[in-house]
Each structure stands twice: as structure tokens, then as C-alpha cells.
C-alpha positions in Angstrom: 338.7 66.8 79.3 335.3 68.3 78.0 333.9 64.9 77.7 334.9 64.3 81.5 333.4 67.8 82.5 330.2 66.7 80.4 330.3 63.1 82.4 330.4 65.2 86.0 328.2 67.4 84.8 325.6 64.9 83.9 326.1 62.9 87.0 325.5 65.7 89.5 322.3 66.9 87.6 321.0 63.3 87.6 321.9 63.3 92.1 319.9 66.6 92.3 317.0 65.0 90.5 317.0 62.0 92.5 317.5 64.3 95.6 314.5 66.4 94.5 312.2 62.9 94.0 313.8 61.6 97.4 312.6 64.9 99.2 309.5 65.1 97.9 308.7 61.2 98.2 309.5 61.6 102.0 306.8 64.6 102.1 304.2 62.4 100.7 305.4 59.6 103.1 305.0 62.1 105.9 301.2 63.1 104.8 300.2 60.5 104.4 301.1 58.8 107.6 299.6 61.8 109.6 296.1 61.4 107.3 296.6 57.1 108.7 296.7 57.9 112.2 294.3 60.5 112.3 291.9 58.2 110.4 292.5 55.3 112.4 291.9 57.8 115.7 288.8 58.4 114.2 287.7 54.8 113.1 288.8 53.7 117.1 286.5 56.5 118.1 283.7 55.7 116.0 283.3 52.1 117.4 284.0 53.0 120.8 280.9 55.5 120.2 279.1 52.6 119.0 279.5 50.4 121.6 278.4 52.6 124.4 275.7 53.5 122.7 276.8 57.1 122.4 275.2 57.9 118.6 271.5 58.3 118.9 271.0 56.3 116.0 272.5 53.2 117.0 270.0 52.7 119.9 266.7 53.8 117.6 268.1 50.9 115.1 268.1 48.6 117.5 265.0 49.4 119.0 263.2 49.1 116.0 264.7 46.0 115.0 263.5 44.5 118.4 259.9 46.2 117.4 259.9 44.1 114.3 261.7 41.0 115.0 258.9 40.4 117.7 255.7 42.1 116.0 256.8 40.1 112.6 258.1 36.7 113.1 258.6 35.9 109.7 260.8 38.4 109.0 262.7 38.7 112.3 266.2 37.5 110.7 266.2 40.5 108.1 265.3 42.7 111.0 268.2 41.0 112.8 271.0 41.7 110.0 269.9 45.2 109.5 270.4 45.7 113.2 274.2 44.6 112.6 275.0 48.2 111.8 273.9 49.3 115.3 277.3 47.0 116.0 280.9 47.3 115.4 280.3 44.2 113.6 277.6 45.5 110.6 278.8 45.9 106.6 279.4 49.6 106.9 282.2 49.3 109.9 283.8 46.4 108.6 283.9 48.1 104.9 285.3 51.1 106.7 288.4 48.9 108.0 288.6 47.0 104.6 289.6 50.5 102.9 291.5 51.9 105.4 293.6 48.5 105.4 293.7 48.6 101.8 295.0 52.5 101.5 297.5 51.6 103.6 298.7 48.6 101.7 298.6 51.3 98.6 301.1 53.8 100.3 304.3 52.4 99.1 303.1 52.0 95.4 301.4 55.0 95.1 304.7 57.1 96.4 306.7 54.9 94.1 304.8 56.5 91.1 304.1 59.8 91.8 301.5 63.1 93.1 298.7 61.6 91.4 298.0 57.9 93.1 299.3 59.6 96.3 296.5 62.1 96.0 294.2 59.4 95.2 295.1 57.5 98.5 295.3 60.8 100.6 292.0 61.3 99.7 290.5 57.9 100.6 291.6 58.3 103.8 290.2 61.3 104.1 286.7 59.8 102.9 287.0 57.5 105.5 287.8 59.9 108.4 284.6 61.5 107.3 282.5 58.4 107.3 283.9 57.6 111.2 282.9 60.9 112.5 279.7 59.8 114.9 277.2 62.4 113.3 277.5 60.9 110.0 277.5 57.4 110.7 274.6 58.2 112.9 272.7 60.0 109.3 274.0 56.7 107.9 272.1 54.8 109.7 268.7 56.3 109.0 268.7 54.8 105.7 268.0 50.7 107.5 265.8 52.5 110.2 263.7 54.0 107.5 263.6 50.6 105.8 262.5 49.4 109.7 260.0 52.1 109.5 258.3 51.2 105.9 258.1 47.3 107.3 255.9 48.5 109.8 253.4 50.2 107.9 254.4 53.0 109.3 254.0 52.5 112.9 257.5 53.1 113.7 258.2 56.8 112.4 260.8 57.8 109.5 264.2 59.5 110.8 265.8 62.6 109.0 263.2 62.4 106.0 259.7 62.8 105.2 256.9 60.2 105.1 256.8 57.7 102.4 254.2 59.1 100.3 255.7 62.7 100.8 258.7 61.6 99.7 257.4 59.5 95.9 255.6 62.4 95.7 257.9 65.0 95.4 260.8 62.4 94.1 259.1 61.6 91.6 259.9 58.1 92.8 258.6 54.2 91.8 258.1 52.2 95.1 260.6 49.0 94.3 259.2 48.3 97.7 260.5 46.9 101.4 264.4 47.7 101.1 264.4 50.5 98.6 266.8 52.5 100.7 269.4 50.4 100.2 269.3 49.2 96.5 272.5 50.2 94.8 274.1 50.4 98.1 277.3 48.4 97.9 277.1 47.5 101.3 273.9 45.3 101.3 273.8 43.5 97.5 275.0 44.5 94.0 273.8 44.7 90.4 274.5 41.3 88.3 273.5 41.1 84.8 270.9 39.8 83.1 270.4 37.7 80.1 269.0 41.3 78.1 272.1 42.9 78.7 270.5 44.4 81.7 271.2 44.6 85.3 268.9 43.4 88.3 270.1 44.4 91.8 270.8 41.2 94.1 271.2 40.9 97.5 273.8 39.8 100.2 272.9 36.4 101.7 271.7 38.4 105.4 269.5 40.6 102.8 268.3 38.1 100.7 264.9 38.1 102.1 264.2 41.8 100.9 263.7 39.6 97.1 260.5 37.7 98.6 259.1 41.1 99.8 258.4 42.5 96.5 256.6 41.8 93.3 259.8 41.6 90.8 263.5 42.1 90.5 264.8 45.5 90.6 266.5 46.3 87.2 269.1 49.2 87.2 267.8 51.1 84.3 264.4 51.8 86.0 265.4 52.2 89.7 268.3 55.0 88.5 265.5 56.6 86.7 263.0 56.6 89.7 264.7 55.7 92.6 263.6 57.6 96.1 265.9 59.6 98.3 268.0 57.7 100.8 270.9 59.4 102.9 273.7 57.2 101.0 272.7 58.0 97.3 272.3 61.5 98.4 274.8 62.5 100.9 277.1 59.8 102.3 278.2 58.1 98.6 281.3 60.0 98.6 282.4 59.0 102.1 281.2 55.1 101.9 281.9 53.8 98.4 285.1 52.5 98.1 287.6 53.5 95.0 286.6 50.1 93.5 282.8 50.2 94.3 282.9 53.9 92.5 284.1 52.2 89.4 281.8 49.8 89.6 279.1 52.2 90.1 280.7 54.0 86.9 280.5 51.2 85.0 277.7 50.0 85.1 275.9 53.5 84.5 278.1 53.4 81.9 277.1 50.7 79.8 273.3 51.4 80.1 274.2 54.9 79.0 275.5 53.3 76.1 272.6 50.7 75.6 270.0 53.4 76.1 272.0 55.1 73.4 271.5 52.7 70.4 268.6 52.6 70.9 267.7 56.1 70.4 267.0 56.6 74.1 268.8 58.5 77.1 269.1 57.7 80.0 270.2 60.5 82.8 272.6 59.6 85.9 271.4 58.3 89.2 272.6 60.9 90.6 272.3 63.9 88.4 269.7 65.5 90.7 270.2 65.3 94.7 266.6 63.7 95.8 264.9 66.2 98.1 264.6 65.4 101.8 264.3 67.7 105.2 265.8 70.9 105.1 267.9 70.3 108.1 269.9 67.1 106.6 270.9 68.8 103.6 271.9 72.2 105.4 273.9 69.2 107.4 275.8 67.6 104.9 276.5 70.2 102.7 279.7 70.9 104.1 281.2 67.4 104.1 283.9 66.9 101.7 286.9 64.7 101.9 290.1 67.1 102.3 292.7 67.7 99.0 296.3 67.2 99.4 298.6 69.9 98.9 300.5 70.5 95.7 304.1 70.8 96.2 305.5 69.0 93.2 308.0 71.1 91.0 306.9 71.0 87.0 309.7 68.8 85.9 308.8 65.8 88.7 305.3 66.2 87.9 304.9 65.8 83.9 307.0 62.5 84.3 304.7 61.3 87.2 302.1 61.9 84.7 302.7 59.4 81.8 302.7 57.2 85.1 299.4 55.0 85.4 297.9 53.8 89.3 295.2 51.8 90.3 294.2 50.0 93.3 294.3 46.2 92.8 291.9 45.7 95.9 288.4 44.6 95.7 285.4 45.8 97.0 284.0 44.9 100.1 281.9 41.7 99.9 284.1 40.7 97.5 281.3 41.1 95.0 
């Protein structure tokens, strides 16, 4: 008889455990198809912003594309590609619908395991919602006018930073010379290794041009040293890198920490130090952080969740 009462006993413990993990499953399930549709609202807004020309941005990028593509012949496809971002068609809106797709494919396994990955997903949503709001997209894209602006000597003015010189000045910066806003950029290239264990920064195909503009490859361990402000490294990183591209990013700082390290050396993050810039963007960016999820999860649920391990399987955009 007490074994019995032990049996039921057992049994209906077990049922308000799985009752507990059904309720709170269904919570997350809840959240995180709210944080879906109010991202995709956003992402549908974005483009439809783009396309009628409603970001300020998008028409000065393809204005100074034009400029160039007919004052420079010889480097009128490059001018071309960079003005693909003035489309819903360029890197950054088609890596934008790459995450979101692949969050979503994440939901199911990330409520399967617990708060954590659900977090994780809930908050790469929430990156991306910040990346499709038109003011930041539009500061987004002052990173390939400014690289517009340098091709022309300086005929075309900078947006949303100071001149050239102003800006290596006070930086501290090397000129690695046309393109140097968007080394490191996952959007445009990525770092490949090199037979001395280092890393060299190589473009995408539509960017592979930029390599004939300057005098030598650009190897990671000098550009993180004395690389120059651009808008993505400074202020838009969190909202554009995907989870993969971050680990990537991670990595490979990484293992030249660890190089730099037997040999005696040190070598300081990328992006210890914000690079300066106007006043006004970095008054305007200061607020933008991806939104947290809730905590809700009752001790007992969460220290099992924890011995849990989650990680996106997807790849980063470019498939590089």
C-alpha cells in the first residue's frame, strides 16, 4: 500500500513538472512569435522605405555612385555593387532576411532546450528589428558613401563623420586605403588565413576590385590595431553581425590574441576603444540596444536547462 502511495505520489509530481515545462514552453512560444512579427513588420517597412526612396541615404548612395561610375570608368562596376545597398537587393537587406529566416528555423529547438537558446534567439530578432528601423539603415549606409567619397578625392563630401585626414588624425588610424570602411565587415569580404598563421582580409567577388586599389593585402593584426572609424565597427556591429559572423569575429581575434601572446606581444581588441566620429552620431546611437527577454523561469526548470548546450547550426551570410 505505501509503495502504491509512493508510485501516485511520484507520478503526480512528475505531471506538475511536465505541466510547469509545458506552461512555460508555451510562454516562450508566445514571445517569441510576437518578437517574429514585429520584426518582419519592420523588415517589410524597411524595404518599402527603400524603394520609394524615403531614407535620405538611399538617394545620396545612389547619387554618388552615378557621380563615380561616370567620372571614373574604370571603376564604375565597384561603384555599381556598392550602390546595391541603395536596393532591397544589396548584402545588408538580404543578410537581414537570412537571419531572420534562420531565427525562425531556430524557434522550435531552442524552446525544446530551455531559457537560455530562447533568449539567444529572442534577442536576434530583436537585433534585427533594430537594424530595419529606417534611421539606422540610413547611418548604415554612410559607411559605402564615405568609401564613394574617398574614391573621389574628396569631391563628393563625407556623411555623418569628419574628413579623412581629421579622422587618421585623431584615430590614430593607418590608411589601408580605397574601401577601408568596410574591411572586417562581414557583409562585403572576410578574413582567410595566411601561410604565417595570419589573416589577410578578402573580398566578395562584386568587391574584388577594392584589392587592385591598394598597395598590399590587408592583414588582421595591423588593421584591428589601426583601423579608422566606420559606422558598422562603431555603432551598427551589434545590430548587423549575425550569431555566426560574431563567432567568427571572436575567433579570429582570438587566435591572434594568442599568437601575439607567445610571442611576448599584446595585442588589444578591435573594438576596445569606440573610434571618434561627430558628436551628433554617437549622441544617436547611443541608445540602441537589442531588447532582453523576460525572466520567468522557476529555479528548479532553469538549473536543468542549464547543463543544456544550444547553438545555431546556420551559416553566415555569404556563406563564407
Amino acid at each position: 500500500m505505501e509503495k502504491a502511495k509512493w508510485f501516485l505520489a511520484l507520478l503526480l509530481c512528475q505531471s506538475v513538472l511536465l505541466v510547469g515545462c509545458s506552461s512555460e514552453q508555451d510562454k516562450w512560444q508566445q514571445q517569441l512569435d510576437q518578437q517574429v512579427l514585429s520584426t518582419e513588420t519592420k523588415l517589410s517597412r524597411l524595404k518599402k522605405h527603400i524603394e520609394s526612396d524615403h531614407i535620405a541615404n538611399v538617394g545620396v548612395l545612389k547619387q554618388y555612385a552615378s557621380i563615380i561610375r561616370n567620372s571614373q570608368p574604370d571603376v564604375g562596376q565597384l561603384a555599381e555593387a556598392l550602390a546595391q545597398d541603395a536596393t532591397t537587393h544589396g548584402p545588408i537587406i538580404r543578410s537581414l532576411e537570412s537571419r531572420l529566416s534562420d531565427a525562425k528555423s531556430d524557434i522550435p529547438n531552442a524552446i525544446s532546450i530551455g531559457y537560455e537558446p530562447v533568449s539567444k534567439v529572442y534577442q536576434e530578432l530583436s537585433s534585427i528589428e533594430i537594424a530595419a528601423n529606417p534611421d539606422t539603415y540610413g547611418m548604415m549606409l554612410s559607411d559605402p558613401i564615405n568609401v564613394l567619397s574617398d574614391m573621389s578625392e574628396g569631391k563628393l563630401a563625407r556623411v555623418a563623420a569628419m574628413s579623412r585626414d581629421a579622422s587618421a588624425r585623431i584615430n590614430d588610424a593607418e590608411d589601408f586605403g580605397a574601401g577601408s570602411q568596410l574591411v572586417g565587415n562581414p557583409q562585403y569580404g572576410s578574413w582567410q588565413s595566411g601561410g604565417s598563421g595570419g589573416s589577410f582580409w578578402q573580398w566578395y567577388g562584386q568587391y574584388a576590385f577594392f584589392s587592385s586599389l591598394v598597395r598590399r593585402p590587408i592583414y588582421y593584426n595591423n588593421w584591428g590595431r589601426s583601423r579608422d572609424y566606420s559606422y558598422y565597427h562603431d555603432y551598427g556591429r551589434s545590430a548587423y553581425t549575425s550569431p555566426a559572423q560574431r563567432r567568427g569575429q571572436e575567433s579570429i581575434e582570438r587566435r591572434t590574441k594568442d599568437k601575439f601572446k607567445r610571442s611576448g606581444k599584446t595585442f588589444n581588441s578591435p573594438y576596445a576603444k569606440t573610434k571618434h566620429t561627430t558628436a551628433q552620431v554617437a549622441r544617436t546611437q547611443s541608445r540602441l540596444k537589442p531588447k532582453t527577454m523576460a525572466r520567468s523561469v522557476s529555479k528548479t526548470t532553469t538549473s536543468s536547462y542549464r547543463s543544456s548546450s544550444y547553438r545555431s547550426s546556420r551559416s553566415s551570410f555569404g556563406g563564407k
